[in-house]
DOLUM-641574 format. One record per residue (C-alpha): residue number from 1; x, y, z. Coordinates in Angstrom, 3 decimals, decimal comma. Example, Ala and Ser with C-alpha at 12.3 -4.5 7.8 and 13.67 -1.06 7.14 Angstrom:
2
(1; (12,300; -4,500; 7,800))
(2; (13,670; -1,060; 7,140))
***
This chain:
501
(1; (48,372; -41,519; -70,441))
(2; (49,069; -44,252; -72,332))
(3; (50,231; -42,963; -75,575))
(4; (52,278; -40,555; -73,992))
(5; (55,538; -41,604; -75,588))
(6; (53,790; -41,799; -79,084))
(7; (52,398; -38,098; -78,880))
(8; (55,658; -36,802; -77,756))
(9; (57,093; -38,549; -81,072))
(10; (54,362; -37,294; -83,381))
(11; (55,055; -33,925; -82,155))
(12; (58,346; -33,968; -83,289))
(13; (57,184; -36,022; -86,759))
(14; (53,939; -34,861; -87,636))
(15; (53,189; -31,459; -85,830))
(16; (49,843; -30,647; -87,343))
(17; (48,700; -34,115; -86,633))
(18; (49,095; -34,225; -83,300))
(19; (48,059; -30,742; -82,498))
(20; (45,065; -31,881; -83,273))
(21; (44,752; -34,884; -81,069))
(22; (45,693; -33,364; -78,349))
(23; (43,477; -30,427; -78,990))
(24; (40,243; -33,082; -79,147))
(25; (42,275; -34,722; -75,940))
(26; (42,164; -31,405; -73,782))
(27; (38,642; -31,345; -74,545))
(28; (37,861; -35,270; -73,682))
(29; (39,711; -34,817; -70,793))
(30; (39,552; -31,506; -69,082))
(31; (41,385; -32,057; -66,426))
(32; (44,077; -34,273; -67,805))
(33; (47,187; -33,095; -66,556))
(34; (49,182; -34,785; -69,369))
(35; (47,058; -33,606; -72,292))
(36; (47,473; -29,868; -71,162))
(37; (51,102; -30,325; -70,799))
(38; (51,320; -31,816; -74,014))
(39; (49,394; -29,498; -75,789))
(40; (51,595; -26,598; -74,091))
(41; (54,989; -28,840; -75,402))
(42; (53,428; -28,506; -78,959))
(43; (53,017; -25,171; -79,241))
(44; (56,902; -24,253; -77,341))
(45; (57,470; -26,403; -80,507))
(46; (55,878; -24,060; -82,792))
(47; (57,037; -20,823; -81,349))
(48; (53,332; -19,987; -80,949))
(49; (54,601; -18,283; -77,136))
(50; (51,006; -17,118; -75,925))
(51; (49,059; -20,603; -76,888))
(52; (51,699; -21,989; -74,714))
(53; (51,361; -19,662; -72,234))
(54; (47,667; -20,615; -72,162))
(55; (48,092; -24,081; -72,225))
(56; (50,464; -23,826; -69,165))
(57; (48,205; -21,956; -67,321))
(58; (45,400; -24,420; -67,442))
(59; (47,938; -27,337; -66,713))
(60; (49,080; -25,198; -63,019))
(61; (45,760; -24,653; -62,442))
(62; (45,136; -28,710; -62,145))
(63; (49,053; -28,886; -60,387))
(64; (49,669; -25,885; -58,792))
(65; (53,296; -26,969; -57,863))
(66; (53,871; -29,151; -61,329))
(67; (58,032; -28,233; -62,098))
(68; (58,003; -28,331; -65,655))
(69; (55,263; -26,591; -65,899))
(70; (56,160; -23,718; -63,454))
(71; (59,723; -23,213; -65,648))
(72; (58,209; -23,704; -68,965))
(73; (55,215; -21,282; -68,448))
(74; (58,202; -18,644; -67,060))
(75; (60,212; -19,762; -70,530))
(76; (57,415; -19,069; -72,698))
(77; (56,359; -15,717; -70,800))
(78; (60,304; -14,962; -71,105))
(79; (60,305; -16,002; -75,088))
(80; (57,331; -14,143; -75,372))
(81; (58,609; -10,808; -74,439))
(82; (57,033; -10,001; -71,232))
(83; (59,378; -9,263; -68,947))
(84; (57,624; -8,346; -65,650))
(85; (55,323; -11,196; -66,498))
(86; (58,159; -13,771; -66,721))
(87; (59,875; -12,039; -63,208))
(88; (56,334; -13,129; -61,619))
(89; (56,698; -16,607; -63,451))
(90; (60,637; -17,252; -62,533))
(91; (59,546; -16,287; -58,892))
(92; (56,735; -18,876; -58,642))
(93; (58,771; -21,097; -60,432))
(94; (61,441; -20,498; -57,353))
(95; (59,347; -20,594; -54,864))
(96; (58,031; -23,374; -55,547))
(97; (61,172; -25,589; -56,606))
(98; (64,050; -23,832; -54,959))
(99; (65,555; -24,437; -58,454))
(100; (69,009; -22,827; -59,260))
(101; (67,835; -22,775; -62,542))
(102; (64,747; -21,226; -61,747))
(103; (67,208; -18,203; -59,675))
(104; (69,703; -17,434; -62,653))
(105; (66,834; -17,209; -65,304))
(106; (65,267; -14,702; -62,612))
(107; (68,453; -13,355; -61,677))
(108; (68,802; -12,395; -65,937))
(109; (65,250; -11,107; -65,911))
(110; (65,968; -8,605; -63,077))
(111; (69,170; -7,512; -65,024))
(112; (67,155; -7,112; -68,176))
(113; (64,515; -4,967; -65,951))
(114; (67,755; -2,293; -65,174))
(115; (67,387; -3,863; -61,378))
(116; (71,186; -4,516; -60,751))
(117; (71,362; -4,798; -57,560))
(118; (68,673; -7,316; -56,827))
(119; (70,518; -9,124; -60,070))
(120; (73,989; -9,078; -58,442))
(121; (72,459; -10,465; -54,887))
(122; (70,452; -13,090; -56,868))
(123; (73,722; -14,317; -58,402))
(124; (75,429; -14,159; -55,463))
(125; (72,797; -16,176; -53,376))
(126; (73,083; -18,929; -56,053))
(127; (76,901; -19,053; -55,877))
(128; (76,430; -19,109; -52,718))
(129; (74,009; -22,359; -52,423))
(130; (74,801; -24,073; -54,957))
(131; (76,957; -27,320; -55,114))
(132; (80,221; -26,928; -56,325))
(133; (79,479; -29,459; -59,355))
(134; (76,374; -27,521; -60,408))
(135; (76,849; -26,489; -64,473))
(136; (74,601; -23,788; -63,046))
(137; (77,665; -21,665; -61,403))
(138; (78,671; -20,817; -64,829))
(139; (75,775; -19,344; -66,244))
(140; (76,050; -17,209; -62,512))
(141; (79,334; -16,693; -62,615))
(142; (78,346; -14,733; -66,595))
(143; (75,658; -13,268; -65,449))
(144; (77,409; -11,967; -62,456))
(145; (80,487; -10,882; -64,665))
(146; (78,511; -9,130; -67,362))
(147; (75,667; -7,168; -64,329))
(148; (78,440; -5,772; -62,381))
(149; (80,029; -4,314; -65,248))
(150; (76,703; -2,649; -66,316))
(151; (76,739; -1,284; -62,828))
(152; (79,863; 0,600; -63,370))
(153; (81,854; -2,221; -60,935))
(154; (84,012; -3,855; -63,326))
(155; (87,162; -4,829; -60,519))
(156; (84,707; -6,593; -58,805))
(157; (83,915; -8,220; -62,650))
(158; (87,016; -9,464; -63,042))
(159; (86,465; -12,149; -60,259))
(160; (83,588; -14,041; -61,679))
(161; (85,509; -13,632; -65,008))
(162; (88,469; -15,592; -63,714))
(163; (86,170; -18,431; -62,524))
(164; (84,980; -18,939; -65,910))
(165; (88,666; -18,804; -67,193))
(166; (89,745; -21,515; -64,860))
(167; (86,972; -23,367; -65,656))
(168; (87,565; -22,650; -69,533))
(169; (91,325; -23,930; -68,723))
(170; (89,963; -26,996; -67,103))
(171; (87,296; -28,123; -69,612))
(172; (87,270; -25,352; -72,352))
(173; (84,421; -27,422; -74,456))
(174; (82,635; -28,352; -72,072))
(175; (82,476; -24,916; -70,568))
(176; (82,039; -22,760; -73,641))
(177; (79,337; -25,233; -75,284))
(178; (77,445; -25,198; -71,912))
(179; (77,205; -21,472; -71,546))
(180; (76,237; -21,392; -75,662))
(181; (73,604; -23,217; -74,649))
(182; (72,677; -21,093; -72,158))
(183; (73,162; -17,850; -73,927))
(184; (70,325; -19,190; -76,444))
(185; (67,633; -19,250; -73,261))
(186; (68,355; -15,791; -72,741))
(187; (68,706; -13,790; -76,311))
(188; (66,212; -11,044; -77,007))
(189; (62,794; -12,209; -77,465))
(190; (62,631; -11,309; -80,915))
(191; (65,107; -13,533; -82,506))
(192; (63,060; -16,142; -81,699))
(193; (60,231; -14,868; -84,409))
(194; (62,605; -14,978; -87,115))
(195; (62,354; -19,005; -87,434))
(196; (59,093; -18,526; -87,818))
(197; (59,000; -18,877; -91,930))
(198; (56,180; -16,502; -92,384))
(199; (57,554; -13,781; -90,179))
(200; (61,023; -14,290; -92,117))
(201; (59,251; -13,605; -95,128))
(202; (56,976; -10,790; -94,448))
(203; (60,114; -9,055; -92,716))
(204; (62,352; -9,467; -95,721))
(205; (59,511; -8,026; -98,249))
(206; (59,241; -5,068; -96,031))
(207; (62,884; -4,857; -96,010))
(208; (63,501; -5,580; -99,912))
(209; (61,081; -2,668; -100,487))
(210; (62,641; -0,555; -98,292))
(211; (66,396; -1,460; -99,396))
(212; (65,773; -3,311; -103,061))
(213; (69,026; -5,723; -103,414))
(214; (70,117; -5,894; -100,422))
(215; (69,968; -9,761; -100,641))
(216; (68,621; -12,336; -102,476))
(217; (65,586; -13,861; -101,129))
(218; (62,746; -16,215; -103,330))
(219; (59,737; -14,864; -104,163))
(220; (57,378; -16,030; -100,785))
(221; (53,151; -16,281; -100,236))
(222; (51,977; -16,303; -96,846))
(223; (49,356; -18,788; -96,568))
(224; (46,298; -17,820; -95,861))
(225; (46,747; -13,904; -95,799))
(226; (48,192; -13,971; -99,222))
(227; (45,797; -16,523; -100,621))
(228; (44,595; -14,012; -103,292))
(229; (48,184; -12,581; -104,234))
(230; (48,895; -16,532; -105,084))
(231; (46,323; -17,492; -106,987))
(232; (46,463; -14,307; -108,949))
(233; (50,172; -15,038; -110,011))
(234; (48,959; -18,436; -110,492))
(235; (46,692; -17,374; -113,191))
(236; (49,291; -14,866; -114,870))
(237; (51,296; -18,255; -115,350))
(238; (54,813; -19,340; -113,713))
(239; (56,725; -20,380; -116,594))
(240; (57,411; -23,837; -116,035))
(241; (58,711; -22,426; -112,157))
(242; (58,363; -24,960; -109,656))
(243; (57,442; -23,578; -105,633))
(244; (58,465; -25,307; -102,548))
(245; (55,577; -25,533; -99,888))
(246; (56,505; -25,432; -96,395))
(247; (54,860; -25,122; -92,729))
(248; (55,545; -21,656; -91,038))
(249; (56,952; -23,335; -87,941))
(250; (58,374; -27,059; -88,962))
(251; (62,002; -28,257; -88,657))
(252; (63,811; -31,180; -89,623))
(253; (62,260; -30,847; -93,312))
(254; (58,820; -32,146; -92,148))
(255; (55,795; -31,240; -94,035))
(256; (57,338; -30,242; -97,095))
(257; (56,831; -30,825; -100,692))
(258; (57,962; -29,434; -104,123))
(259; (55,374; -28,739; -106,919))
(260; (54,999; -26,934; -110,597))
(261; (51,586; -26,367; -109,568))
(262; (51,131; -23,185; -107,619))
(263; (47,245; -23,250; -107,674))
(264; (47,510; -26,137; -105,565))
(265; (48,627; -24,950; -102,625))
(266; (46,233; -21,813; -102,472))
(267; (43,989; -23,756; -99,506))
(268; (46,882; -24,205; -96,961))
(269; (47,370; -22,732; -93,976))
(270; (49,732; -21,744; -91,577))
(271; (52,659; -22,062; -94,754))
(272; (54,733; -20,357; -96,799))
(273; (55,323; -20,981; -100,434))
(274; (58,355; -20,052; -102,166))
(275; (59,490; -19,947; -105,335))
(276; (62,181; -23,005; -105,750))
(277; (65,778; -21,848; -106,659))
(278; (66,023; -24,690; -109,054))
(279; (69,587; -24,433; -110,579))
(280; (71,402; -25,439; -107,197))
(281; (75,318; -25,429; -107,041))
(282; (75,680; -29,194; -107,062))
(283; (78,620; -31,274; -105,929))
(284; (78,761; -34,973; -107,184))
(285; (75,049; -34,355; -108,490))
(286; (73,713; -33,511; -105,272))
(287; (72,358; -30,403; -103,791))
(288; (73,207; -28,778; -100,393))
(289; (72,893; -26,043; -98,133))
(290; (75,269; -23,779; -96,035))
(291; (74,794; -23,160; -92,398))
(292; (76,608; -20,157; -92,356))
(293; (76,967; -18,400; -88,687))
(294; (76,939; -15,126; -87,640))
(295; (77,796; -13,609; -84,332))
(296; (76,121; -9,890; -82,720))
(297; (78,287; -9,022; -80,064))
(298; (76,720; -5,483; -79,616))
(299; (73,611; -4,122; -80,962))
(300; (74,206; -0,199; -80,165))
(301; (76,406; 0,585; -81,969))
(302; (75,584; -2,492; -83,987))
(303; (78,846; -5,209; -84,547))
(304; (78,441; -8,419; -86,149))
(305; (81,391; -10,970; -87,534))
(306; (80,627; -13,882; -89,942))
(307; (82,423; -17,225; -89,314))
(308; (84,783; -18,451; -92,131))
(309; (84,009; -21,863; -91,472))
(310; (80,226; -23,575; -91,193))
(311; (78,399; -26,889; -91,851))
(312; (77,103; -28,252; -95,442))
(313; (74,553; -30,753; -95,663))
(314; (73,422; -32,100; -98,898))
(315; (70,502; -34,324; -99,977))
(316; (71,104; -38,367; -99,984))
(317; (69,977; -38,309; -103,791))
(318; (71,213; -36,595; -106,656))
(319; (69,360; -33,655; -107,999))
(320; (66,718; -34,168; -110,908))
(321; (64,167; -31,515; -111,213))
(322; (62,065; -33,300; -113,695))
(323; (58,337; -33,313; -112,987))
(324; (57,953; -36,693; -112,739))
(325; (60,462; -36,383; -110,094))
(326; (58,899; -33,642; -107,830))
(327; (57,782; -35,967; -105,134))
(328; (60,931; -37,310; -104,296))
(329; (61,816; -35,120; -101,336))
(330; (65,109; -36,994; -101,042))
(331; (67,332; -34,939; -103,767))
(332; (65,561; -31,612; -102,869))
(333; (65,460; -31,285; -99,232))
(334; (68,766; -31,150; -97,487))
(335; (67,976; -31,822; -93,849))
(336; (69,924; -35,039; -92,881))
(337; (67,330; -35,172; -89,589))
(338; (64,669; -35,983; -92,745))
(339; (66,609; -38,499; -94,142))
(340; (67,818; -40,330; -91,176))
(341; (66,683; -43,845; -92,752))
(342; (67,752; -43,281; -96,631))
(343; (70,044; -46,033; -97,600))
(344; (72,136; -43,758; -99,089))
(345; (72,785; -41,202; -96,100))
(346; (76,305; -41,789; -95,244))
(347; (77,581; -39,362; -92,747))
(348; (81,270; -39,555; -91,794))
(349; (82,280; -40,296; -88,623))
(350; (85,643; -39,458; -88,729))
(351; (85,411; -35,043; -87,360))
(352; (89,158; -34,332; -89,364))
(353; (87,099; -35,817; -92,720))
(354; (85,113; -32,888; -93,805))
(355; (84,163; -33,774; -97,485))
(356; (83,014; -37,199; -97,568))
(357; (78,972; -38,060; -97,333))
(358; (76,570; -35,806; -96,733))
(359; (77,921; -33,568; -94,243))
(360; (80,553; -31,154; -95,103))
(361; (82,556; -28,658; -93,846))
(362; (81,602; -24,867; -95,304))
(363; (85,622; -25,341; -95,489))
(364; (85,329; -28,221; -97,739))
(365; (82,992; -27,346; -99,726))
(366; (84,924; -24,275; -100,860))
(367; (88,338; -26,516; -101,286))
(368; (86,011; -28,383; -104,044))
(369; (84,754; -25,652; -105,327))
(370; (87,592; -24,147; -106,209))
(371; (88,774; -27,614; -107,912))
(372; (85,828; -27,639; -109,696))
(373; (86,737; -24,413; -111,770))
(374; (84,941; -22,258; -108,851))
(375; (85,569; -19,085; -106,861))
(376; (84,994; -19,742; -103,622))
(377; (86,647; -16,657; -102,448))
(378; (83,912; -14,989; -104,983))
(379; (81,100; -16,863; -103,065))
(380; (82,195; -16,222; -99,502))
(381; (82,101; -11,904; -100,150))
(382; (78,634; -12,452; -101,873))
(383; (77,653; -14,331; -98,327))
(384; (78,924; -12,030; -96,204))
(385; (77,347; -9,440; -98,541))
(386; (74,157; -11,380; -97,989))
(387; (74,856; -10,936; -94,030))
(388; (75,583; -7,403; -94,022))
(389; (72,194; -6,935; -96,168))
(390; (70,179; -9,242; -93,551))
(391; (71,476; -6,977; -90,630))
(392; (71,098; -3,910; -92,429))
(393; (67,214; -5,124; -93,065))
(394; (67,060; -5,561; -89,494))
(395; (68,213; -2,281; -88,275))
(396; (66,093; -0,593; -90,909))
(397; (62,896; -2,143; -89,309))
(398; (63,666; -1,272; -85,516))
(399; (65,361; -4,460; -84,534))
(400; (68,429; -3,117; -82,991))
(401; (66,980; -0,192; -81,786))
(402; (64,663; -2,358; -79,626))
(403; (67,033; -5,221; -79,052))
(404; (68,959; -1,892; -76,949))
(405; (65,877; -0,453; -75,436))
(406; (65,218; -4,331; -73,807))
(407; (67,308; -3,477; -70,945))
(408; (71,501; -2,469; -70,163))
(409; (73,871; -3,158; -72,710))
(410; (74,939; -6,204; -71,284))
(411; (71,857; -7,685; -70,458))
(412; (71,910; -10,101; -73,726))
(413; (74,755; -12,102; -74,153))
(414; (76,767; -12,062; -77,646))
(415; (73,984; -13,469; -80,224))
(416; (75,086; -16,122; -82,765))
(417; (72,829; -17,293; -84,965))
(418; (72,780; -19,763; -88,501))
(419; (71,557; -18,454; -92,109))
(420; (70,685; -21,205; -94,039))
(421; (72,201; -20,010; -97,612))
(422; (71,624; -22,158; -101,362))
(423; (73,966; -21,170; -103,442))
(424; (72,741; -21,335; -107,331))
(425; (74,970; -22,950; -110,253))
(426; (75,948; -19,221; -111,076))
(427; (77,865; -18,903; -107,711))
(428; (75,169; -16,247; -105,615))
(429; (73,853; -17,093; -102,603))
(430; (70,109; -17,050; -101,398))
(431; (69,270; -16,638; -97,791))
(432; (66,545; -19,567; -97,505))
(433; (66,043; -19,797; -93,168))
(434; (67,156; -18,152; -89,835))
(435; (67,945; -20,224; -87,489))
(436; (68,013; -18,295; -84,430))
(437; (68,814; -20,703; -82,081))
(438; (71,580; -23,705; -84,080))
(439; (72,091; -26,854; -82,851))
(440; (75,348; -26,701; -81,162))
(441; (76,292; -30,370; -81,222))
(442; (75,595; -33,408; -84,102))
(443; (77,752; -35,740; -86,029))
(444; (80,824; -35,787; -85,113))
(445; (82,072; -33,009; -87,769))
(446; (79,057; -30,741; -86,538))
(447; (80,852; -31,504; -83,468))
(448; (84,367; -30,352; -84,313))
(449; (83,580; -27,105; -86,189))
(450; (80,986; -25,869; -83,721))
(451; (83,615; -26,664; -80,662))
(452; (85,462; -24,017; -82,610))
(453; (83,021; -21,468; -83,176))
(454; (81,660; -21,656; -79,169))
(455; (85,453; -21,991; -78,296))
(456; (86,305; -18,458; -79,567))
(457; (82,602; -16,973; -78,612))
(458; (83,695; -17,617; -75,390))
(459; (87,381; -16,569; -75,808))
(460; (85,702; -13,169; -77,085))
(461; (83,651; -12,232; -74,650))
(462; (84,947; -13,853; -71,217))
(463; (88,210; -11,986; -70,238))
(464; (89,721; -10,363; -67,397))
(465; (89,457; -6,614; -68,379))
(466; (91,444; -4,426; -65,526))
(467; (93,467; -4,945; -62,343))
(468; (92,704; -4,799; -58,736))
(469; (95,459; -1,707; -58,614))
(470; (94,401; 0,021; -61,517))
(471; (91,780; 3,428; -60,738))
(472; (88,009; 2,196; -61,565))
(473; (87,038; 2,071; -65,788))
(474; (85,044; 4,725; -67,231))
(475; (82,433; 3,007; -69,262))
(476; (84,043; 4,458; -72,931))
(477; (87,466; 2,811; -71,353))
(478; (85,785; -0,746; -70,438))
(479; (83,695; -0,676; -74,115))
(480; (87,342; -0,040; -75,508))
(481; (88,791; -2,966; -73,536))
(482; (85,811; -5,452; -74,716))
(483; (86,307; -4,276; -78,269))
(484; (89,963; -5,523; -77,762))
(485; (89,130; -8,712; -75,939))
(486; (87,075; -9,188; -79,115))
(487; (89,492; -8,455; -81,999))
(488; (92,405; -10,066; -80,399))
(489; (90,752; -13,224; -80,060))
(490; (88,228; -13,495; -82,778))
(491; (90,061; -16,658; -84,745))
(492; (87,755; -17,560; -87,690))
(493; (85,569; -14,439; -87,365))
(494; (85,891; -11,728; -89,288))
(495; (84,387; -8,348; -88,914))
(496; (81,089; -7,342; -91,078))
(497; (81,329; -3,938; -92,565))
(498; (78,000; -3,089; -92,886))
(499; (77,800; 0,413; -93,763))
(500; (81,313; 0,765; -95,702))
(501; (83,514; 3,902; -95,697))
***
């Protein structure tokens, strides 16, 4: 296909517009191998898991042995939350490749499934077979460590967790970035959902009604159920408000626009609108956002800790919310990836400089906050406030409880995931996005404070627990000892109380 590399562009650039080429492609050309896997890259794009799944399908059923397509169609079963579905896929997928890839994601599914056993063999096969260089042994050598000690065999534990120690000691970024990579494959189906803008926002009104100020969170139409709902507050009149307008499942800032109108954007679909927090914090005029990270390293009984550090990115213009100044996405959207070509994007390259252009550290931000008159300690209980509010939303609709019925305890590895935070010019945070699966590497600052964060996930959760001497663990006694291995080693993390004393 010759405009292969130019639809693989526009669907990172222009989503909507090339969904619909390649939709009037797959029906030009039936049985065009490339259009079908295309379309099904599209729609992994936009989380839409069962279009993809579709998609797929037809693509096999042209290429029966295709390799992409026999992982990506077991992927998007996976993501989709069909377990015994995505077992069939992985084993297809295996079959078909002899993949080691293909045999850990399998090897994970089993283990989610409560088949240990078959999990542990799996595992072991792969260690087994595969090359000493392979990236792969770590993500067997975890999933080994983490299925025998949900089969009560945590001596026998211990040895795949002193592989990934060596290796840690060897290359500890290298290692503990890889498996964070990994771990984002194979986290309960359902985080995945909560980038979806839409879902975000229908989840947090049932959860504001349920628990009123539990966080703050704009006012949000979901376009086009809520068609009606907008237009009617339209007519009541906004105020002078203005409302950001953006698609349910872009990234990188694409497809987004600011307006005073709200009529206007009644006819879209697939969107959100949102009411625009439009007395940012600003820092040398400009406006930014916090990635602020949370990690789950249990969900029954439910622990989280919140990350003292982050990443702040800020828009290459400074902020002027005039309304002659609406369409200049440049001073009110704060994804860099947007921006890329703005003159006035300077990113530092220097990782130990964490206030200078438009990428901070959540670090440096606070250390000019505070010299700015602010209370940064203030802020940071307000976000982790805001955390313990998003969790406790969660719980309160089921999340956990279904996150534990997916399979053992240890089927999921520790979840860490971004909340994308504005903070207003009266110092209180607004939870804007979930990103449920962050970019773990970027500019070279990105690079430095995420090494940290995945250096002490790992340090957290990888550990030798017992001795070869010592009587066999009862489970209470090896929760105990990972609850240790946590606290001991959780550096920048603190705890989130969630349901104080």
């Amino acid at each position: 296909m010759p405009l292969r590399e130019e639809l693989i562009g526009l669907i990172e650039t222009d989503r909507e517009t090339a969904r619909s080429l390649l939709l009037d492609l797959t029906s030009a050309l039936p049985d065009s191998m490339e259009a079908w896997e295309l379309l099904a890259v599209s729609y992994l794009r936009t989380l839409e898991y069962p279009d993809a799944i579709r998609a797929y399908r037809r693509l096999l059923s042209l290429a029966p042995d295709h390799r992409t397509g026999l992982n990506n169609l077991a992927f998007a079963t996976l993501a989709n939350g069909d377990n015994l579905a995505a077992r069939t896929a992985y084993q297809q997928a295996f079959a078909a490749t002899s993949s080691v890839n293909a045999a850990n994601h399998l090897a994970n599914v089993e283990h989610r499934l409560g088949n240990l056993e078959r999990a542990i063999e799996i595992y072991g096969r792969v260690l087994a077979q595969a090359s000493a260089e392979s990236t792969e042994r770590l993500a067997s050598n975890r999933g080994l460590m983490l299925a025998l000690r949900d089969a009560g065999r945590p001596q026998e534990a211990d040895r795949p967790a002193r592989v990934l120690l060596d290796a840690y000691a060897a290359a500890p970024v290298r290692t503990s970035s890889w498996l964070a990579e990994r771990a984002q494959s194979h986290t309960f189906h359902e985080w995945l959902m909560l980038a979806d803008k839409g879902r975000l926002a229908d989840l947090m009104r049932r959860g504001l009604s349920a628990l009123p100020g539990a966080l703050r969170f704009p006012e949000t139409f979901i376009l086009p159920g809520e068609r009606k709902a907008l237009e009617a507050r339209a007519a009541a009149g906004t105020d002078g408000a203005l409302f950001i307008v953006k698609p349910n499942n872009g990234s990188g800032g694409q497809g987004i626009s600011v307006t005073a109108d709200l009529a206007s954007a009644a006819n879209r679909t697939d969107t959100v609108v949102q009411r625009y927090v439009d007395r940012p914090y600003l820092i040398d005029g400009r406006k930014g956002h916090l990635r602020i990270y949370v990690l789950i390293t249990s969900a029954d009984p439910l622990r989280a800790y919140i990350y003292r550090d982050g990443i702040v990115r800020f828009a290459p213009e400074p902020y002027d919310p005039r309304p002659e100044r609406l369409g200049d996405i440049s001073m009110h959207v704060t994804n860099t990836a947007l921006h890329a070509s703005h003159p006035d994007l300077k990113i530092s390259q220097d990782p130990d400089r964490d206030d200078e252009g438009m990428i901070w550290s959540l670090a440096g931000f606070f250390r000019r906050m505070d010299q700015d008159g602010g209370d940064s300690q203030a802020v940071f209980r307000e976000i982790s406030d805001l955390a313990c509010g998003f969790l406790k939303i969660l719980r309160q609709d089921g999340f956990f409880q279904r996150w534990s019925d997916a399979g053992p305890r240890r089927a999921f590895p520790p979840k860490v995931f971004g909340m994308d935070v504005l903070v207003d010019e009266d110092g209180h945070p607004w939870l804007l996005e979930i990103q449920a699966s962050p970019a773990v590497t970027g500019a070279p600052l990105v690079n430095r404070v995420n090494a940290g964060l995945i250096r002490t996930i790992f340090d957290m959760s990888v550990g030798v627990l017992g001795s070869e001497t010592e009587p066999a663990l009862r489970s209470a006694d090896l929760e105990a000892r990972e609850l240790m291995l946590e606290t001991t080693n959780q550096g920048q993390f603190e705890r989130l109380t969630i349901d104080p004393a």
